[in-house]
N, C-alpha and C positions, 0 to 999 in steps of 0.2 A: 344104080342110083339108090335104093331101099336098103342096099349093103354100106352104102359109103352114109348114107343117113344114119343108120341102126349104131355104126362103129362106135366104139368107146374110146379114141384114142385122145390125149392131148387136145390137139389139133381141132380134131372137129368138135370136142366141147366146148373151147375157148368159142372156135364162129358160131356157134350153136348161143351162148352167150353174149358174145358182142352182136349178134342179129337179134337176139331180147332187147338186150340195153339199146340197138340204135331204133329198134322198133317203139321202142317207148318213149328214148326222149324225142325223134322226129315227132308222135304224135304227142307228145304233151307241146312239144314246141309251135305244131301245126294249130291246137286247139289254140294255145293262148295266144300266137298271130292270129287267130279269127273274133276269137274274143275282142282279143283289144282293139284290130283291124275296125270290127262292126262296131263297139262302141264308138271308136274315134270319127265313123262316118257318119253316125248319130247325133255325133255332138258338135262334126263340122255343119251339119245339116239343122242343128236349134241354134246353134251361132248365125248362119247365115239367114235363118229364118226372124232370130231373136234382132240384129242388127238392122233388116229390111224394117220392118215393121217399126223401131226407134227412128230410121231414117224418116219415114212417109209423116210418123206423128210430129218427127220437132221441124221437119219443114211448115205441116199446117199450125203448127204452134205459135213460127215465128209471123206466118200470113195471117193469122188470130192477132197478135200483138201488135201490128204496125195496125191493122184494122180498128183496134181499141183508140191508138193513136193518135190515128185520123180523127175519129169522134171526140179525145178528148180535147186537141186544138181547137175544133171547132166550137165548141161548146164550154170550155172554160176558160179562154182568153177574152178581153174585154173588146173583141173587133168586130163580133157583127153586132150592128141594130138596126134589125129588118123595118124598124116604125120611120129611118130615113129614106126608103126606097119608096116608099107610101103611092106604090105602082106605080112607079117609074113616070108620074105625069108630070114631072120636071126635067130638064136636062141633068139639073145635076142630084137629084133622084137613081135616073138612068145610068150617071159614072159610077156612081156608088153602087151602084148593080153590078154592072160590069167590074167594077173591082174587087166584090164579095166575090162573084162568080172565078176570076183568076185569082184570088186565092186558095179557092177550094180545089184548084187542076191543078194548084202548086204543091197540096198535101197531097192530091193524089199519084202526082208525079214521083214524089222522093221515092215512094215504095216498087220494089218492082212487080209487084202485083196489082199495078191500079191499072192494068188490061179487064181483070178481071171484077171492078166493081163498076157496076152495074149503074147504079143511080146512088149518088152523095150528093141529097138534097138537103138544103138546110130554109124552115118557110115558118108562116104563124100561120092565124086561124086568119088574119086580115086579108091574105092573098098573096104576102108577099113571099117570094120565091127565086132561091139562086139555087143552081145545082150544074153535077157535071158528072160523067162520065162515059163506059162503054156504047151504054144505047141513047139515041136521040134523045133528047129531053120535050115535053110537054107541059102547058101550064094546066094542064089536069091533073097531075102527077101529084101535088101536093094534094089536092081530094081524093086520090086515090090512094093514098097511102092510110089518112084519115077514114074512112071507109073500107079499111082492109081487115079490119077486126081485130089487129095482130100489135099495133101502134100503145096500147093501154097497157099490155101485160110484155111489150118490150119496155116502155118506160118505166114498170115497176122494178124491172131485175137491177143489181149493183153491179159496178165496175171492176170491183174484187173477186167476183165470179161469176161471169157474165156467159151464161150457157146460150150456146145458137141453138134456136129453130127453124126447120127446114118451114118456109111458108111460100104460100104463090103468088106469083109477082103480080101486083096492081097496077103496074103500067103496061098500056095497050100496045106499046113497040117492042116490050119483050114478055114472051111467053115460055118462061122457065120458069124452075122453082128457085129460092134466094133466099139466103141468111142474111135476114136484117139485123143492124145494129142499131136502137135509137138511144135518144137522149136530151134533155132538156136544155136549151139553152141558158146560163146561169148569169150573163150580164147584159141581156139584152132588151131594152126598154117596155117592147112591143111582148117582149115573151116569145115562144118560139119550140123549135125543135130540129135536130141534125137526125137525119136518117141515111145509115149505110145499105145500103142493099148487096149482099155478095153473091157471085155467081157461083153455082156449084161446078163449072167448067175449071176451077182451079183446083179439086181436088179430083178430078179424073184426070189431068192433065200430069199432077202428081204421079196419079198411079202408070198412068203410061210412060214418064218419063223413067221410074222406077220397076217396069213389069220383071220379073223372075218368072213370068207360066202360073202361078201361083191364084187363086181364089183369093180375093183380097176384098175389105170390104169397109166403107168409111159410112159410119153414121153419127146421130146424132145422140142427146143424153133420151127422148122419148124411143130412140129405137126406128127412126126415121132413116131411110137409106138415102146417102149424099151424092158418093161416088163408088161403083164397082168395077173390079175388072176378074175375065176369067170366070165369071159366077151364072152357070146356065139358070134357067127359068125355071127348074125344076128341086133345084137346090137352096130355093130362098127362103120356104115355110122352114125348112131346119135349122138353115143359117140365123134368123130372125130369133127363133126357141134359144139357139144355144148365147146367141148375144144376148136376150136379157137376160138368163141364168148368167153370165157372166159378169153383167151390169148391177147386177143382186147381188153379186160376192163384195163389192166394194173393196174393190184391189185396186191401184192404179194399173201393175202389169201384172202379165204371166205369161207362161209357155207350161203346155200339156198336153199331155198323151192320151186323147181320148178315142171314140167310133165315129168319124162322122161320115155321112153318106153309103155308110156300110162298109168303112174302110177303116181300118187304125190311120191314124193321124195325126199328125201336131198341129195344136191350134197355138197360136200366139195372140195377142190381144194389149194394147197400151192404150189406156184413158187419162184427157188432159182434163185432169178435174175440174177445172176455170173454166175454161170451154165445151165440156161436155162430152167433146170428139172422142169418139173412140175408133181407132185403127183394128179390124180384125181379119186372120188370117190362116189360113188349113193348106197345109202337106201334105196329102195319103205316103204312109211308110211304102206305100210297094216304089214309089218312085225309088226309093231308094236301091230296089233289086239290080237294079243293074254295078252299082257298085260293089253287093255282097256277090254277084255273080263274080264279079276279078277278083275279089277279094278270095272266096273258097278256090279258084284254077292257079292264083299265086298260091294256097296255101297247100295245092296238092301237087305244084311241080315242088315247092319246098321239100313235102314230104317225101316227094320219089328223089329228086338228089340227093338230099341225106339218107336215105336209104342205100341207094347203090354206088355213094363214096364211101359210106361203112364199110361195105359188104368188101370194097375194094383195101380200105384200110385194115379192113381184120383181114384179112386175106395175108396181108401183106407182112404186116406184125406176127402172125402166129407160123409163119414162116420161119420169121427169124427168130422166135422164142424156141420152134420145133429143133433148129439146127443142133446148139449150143445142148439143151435138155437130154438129144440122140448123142453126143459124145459124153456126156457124163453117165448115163448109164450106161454106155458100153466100158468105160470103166469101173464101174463099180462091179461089172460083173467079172473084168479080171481081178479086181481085189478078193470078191467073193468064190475065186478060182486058185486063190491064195497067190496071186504074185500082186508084192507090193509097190512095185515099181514108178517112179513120179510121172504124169503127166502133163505138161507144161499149156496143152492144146487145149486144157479145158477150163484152165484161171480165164480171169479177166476183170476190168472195172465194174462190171455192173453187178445184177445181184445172183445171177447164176454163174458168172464167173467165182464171187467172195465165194460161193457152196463149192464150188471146183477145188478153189484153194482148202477152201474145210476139209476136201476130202481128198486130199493129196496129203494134207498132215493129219488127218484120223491114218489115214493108209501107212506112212512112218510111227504115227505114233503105236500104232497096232505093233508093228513089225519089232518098235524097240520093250514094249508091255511085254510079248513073247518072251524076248533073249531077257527080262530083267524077272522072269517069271519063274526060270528054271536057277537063276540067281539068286530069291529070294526063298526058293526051297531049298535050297542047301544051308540056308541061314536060320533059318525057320528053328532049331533046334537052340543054337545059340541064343535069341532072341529071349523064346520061353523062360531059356536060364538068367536071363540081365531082368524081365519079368517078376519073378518071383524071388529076386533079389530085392528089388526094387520095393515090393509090397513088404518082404522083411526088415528094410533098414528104418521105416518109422516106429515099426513096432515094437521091434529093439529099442529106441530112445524112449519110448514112454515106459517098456518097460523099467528102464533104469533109472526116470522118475521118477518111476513109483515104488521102486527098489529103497531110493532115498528118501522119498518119503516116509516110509517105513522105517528105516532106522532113526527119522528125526524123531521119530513117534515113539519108538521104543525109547530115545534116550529125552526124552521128553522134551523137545527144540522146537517150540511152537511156531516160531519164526522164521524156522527153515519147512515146516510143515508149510505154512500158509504160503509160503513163499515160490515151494515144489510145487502144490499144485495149484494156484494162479498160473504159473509157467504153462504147465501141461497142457491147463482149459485153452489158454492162448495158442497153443501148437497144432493142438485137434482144429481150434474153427478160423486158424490162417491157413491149415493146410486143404481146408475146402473151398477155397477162392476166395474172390471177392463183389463177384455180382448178383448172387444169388440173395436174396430177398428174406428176411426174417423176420419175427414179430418182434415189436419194442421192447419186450421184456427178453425174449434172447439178447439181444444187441446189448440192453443195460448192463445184464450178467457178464457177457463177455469185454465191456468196460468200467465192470470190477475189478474183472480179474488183473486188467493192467493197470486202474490206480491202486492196487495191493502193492503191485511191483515199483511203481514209482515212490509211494509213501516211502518203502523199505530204500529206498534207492535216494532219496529228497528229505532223508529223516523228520516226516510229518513236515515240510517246508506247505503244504496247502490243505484245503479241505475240501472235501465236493459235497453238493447240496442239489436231490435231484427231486423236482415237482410233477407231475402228473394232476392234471387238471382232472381228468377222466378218469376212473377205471379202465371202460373199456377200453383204453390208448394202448395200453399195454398188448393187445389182438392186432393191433395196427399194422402194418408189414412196411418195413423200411429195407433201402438196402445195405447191406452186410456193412461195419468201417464205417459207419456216416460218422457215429460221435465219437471213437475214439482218434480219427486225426484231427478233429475240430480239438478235444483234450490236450490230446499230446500240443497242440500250436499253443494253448495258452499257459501251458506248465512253462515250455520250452524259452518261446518269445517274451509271455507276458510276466510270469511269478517272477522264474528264475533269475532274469536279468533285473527285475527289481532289487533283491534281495532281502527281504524279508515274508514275513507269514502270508498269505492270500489265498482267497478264496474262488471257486467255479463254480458258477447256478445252473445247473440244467434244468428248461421245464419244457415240459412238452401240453399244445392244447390245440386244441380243434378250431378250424374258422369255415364256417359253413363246408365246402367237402375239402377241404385242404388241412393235412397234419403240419404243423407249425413245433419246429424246435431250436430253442435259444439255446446260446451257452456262452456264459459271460462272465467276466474276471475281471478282478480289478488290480492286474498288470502294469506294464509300462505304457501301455497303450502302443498307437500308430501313427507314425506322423502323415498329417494330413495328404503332402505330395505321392505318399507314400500305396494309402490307401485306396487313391482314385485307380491304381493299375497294380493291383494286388492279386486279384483274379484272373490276370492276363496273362500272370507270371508262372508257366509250367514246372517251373524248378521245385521237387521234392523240399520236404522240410527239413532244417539245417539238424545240425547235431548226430548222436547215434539217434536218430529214429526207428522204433518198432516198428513201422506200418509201412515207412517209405513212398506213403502218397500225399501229398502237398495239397493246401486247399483247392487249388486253381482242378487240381485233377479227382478232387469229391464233387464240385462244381459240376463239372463236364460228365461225369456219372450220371448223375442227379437230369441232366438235362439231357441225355443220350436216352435216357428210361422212358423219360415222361413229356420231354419238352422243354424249349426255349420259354415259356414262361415262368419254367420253377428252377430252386438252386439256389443258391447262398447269396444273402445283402449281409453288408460286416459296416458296423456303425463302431468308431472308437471317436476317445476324446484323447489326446497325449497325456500321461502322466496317470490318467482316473482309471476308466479303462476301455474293456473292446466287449464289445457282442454282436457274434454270428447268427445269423437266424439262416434255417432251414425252411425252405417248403416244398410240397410232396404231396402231388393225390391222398385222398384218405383213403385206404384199402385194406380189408381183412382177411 
């Protein structure tokens, strides 16, 4: 096992490899499954907690709003006047009793929460008194509510946000505590007052139709407990502290992650501003262990099967890499044994097959390099000699212009002088190419030399006129032929077919880093259709041309060097003339 590990072959580096690679993406895979796993049960677990919690509130919301309801029918429609019942020592005193009284079972009916109120008395200070609901009713009930302490500072609060107090009940048939509702009677002769009393039985009844297991807890805006569920005896000085800290923030909600009971926790919390109710509510995180418990045993059998389907995939693959890899070296070590013989068993589509093929034709190509090898050394002699023939035959022509040069100068032919060695300069720097790069003042010189040859040739038919904005332009490096085929186009196309005298402007000038050169005549011009596809046209310039490059192919120079952003724009007018503009990095 220590020898098949240590090995260096192929084979077991690749597994050596793919057991890295699957060991790491399994565990980065494992981690971000846990990751995202636990967040996502975090957030099902503040969802579910965040939702319970809006449930419980907009329920006691909507039993707050029919409650407001009730009080405001009773006390702002023009129907009760308790000064007609004037205790009922009439008969028809007593109807009108009785018909206050089924009205008031009538508001408390619509609602489905009129189980839960208590006493909806509506009475004056005279005695008079109709009332209805859950518990027996009393004609002590109207002094007992007057005598409850609580009746002065319920009729100060407004209808616009009317906060309950949890207070205790002044009637002797029930002995809870009760959110009263009062309020003033506002059409009724005698004066008067509607008093709701609500049982706090409707908001434990809430929480138990609602329980999740959860600590739940419903107070009032003092911090007054209404209804609990789930909340031991032991946990309420805490619970109490973190509700009015939270009653302090003036938030209506929230959800948070804080300690409570010595546990990390989510608290959630929803207050009905109007009503004061505040819904609150704690999750200890460790409930949640049992989910990161699956959540890590899914993430570790993940781990272990993509581990040991790797181990079976590389396994499998470096197999078949090993096959194809052992027959190509074993050819190569008959090539290296010098027989070059084809091997057909080691091509194939893929990419050690294409290397197979490479090396089935390196192996031919070897074989025929040899036999062309002992072929080239028998020629090898001959070669030398076409060589240094070759170096002799230019040497010879400029000798014999300058042979003739010579004699024009002895017999004093200035015109053949000028005209010899124009020629010459022109033969030396065509016969060095034409991509090679030179300074503007080379370039100018050697399109001298060919309008000396044209002047003599056009007897003075133009004139050239060349500007330099700059000095230093002339350092510039252009490449080789830029302006003598632009030249030659406008002798050619532009003068000549005019037929009389014209002139060529060359100026060259700098535009921030770009060298700029015109060259313009005022020829026959170009006709418009002509001009928009002039540059596209590869065909050589007409005539005996000296240079035999056409603009379309200084163009494409120009733009091969440097770029599709630079190269020849050609602006003519018919009849007036043309000008070409150059442009070109500036470089020295």
């Amino acid at each position: 096992m220590k020898k098949y590990i240590r090995t260096k072959t192929l084979r077991v580096q690749l597994m050596r490899y793919h057991f890295l690679i699957i060991c790491l993406i399994a565990t980065f895979v494992s981690i971000c499954t846990y990751i995202t796993a636990n967040q996502k049960t975090l957030e099902v677990a503040k969802n579910s907690q965040k939702h319970h919690v809006e449930s419980i509130s907009y329920r006691s919301r909507l039993a707050y709003e029919e409650m407001l309801n009730i009080i405001l029918n009773c006390t702002e429609r023009k129907t009760f006047d308790l000064s007609g019942i004037n205790g009922g020592r009439t008969s028809g005193a007593r109807k009108l009793g009785l018909d206050y009284a089924e009205l008031i079972r009538d508001y408390c009916a619509i609602t489905e929460y009129g189980n839960y109120i208590v006493k909806l008395s509506v009475f004056d200070d005279q005695g008079n008194l109709v009332q209805t609901g859950s518990s027996f009713g009393s004609t002590d009930d109207a002094q007992g509510i007057i005598e409850s302490g609580w009746l002065d500072r319920e009729l100060e609060k407004t209808m616009d946000r009317y906060q309950l107090d949890l207070e205790s009940s002044p009637f002797s048939q029930y002995e809870g505590n009760i959110l009263p509702i009062a309020r003033k009677l506002e059409h009724s002769g005698s004066g008067g007052w509607a008093v709701l009393c609500l049982s706090t039985d409707l908001f434990k009844d809430m929480l138990l139709d609602t329980a999740n297991g959860q600590e739940t807890v419903i107070v009032t805006a003092a911090g007054d407990r209404i209804a609990s569920i789930e909340e031991p005896g032991e946990h309420r000085e805490e619970n109490d502290r973190i509700i009015r800290s939270l009653q302090e923030q003036k938030k209506d909600k929230g959800l948070l992650e804080m300690k409570v009971h010595g546990k990390d926790s989510l608290v959630t919390y929803e207050i009905y501003d109007k009503s004061g109710i505040m819904v609150y509510e704690t999750m200890p995180l460790d409930e949640l262990s049992n989910d990161r418990m699956m959540i890590v045993q899914t993430v570790v059998i993940m781990f272990l099967a993509c581990l040991i389907f790797g181990l079976l995939l590389s396994a499998r693959i470096t197999k078949q890499i090993k096959k194809p890899i052992d027959r190509l070296t074993a050819h190569i070590e008959t090539i290296a044994a010098g027989n070059f013989i084809r091997d057909d068993s080691i091509e194939g589509e893929d990419e050690i097959g294409r290397v197979g093929c490479v090396v089935n034709d390196m192996a031919l190509r070897i074989k025929e390099l040899m036999d062309q090898q002992l072929k080239a050394e028998k020629e090898k002699g001959d070669l030398e000699l076409k060589m240094l023939q070759a170096q002799i035959n230019p040497h010879f022509l400029y000798n014999t212009l300058d042979s003739i040069r010579w004699i024009a100068v002895i017999q004093k032919n200035s015109g053949i002088v000028k005209m010899v060695t124009a020629l010459s300069g022109l033969l030396k720097n065509m016969a060095k190419g034409f991509n090679e790069k030179v300074t503007l003042k080379k370039e100018l010189e050697f399109l001298n030399d060919y309008v000396t040859i044209e002047k003599v040739k056009y007897v003075e038919l133009f004139d050239l006129e060349i500007q330099v904005d700059d000095p230093g332009l002339y350092e510039a490096k252009v490449i080789k032929l830029t302006l003598q085929p632009l030249v030659e186009n406008a002798i050619f196309n532009g003068i000549e077919p005019k037929g009389r005298h014209g002139i060529i402007k060359i100026r060259a000038s700098r535009q921030e880093d770009m060298l700029v050169l015109t060259v313009w005549d005022n020829g026959v011009g170009i006709p418009e259709e002509r001009l928009k596809t002039l540059l596209e046209n590869t065909e050589k310039v007409k005539g005996n041309s000296m240079s035999g490059i056409g603009l379309p192919n200084v163009d494409r120079r120009i733009k091969l060097n440097y770029g599709e952003s630079y190269g020849l724009m050609i602006d003519s007018t018919e009849g007036k003339f043309t000008e070409i503009t150059v442009t070109m990095p500036l470089e020295f």
